[in-house]
N, C-alpha and C positions, 0 to 999 in steps of 0.2 A: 283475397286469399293472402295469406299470411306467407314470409318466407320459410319459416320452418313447416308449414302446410303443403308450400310449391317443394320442396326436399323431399319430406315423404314422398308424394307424387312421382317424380323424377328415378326417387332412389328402387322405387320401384319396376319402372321402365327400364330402369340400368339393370334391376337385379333379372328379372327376365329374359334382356336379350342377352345377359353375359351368363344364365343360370347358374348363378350364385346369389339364395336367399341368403346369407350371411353380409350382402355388400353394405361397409355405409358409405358413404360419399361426403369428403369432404371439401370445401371449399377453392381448397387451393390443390386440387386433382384435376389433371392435364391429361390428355390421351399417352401421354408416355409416362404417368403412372399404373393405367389401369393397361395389362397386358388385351384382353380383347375388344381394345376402344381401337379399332383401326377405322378405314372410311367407309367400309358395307356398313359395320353397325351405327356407326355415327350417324349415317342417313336414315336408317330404321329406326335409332333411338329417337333422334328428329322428328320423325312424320311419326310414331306413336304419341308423342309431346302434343304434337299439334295439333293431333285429335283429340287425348284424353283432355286436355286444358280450351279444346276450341283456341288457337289462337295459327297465326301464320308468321312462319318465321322466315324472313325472306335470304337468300344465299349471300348477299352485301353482310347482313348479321352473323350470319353463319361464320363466315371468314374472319372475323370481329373477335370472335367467341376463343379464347385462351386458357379458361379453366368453369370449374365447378361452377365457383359463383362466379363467373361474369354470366354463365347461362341463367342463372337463378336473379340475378339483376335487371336481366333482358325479360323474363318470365312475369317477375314483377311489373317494369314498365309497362308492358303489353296488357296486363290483367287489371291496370290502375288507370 
């Protein structure tokens, strides 16, 4: 899966749990850009990811994780 494939994917999960079809999500977007990325949804946004993609994201990653695309980097290794 391509990184612009794993975006769509992702941008989708975000637009859902923050119900906003209008989201795009860029790169360098942190939880203190996106007003309703707080830790309920981060968790939710998480284990939706890990199902729709099949992959397991373990909480050492989690804590790792800084922005947009470091998630979209970590999505990639895992799917490669």
């Amino acid at each position: 899966m391509e990184r612009d494939e794993i975006r769509i994917a992702i941008t989708g999960v975000f637009s859902k749990v923050f119900k906003d079809p209008n989201l795009v999500l860029k790169d360098e977007y942190s939880a203190t850009d996106l007003d309703k990325w707080d830790s309920i949804n981060n968790m939710i946004i998480m284990t939706r990811i890990e199902k729709l993609l099949n992959i397991n994201i373990e909480t050492a990653e989690l804590i790792e994780l800084k922005s947009v695309g470091d998630l979209l980097t970590l999505i990639e290794n895992k799917l490669s």
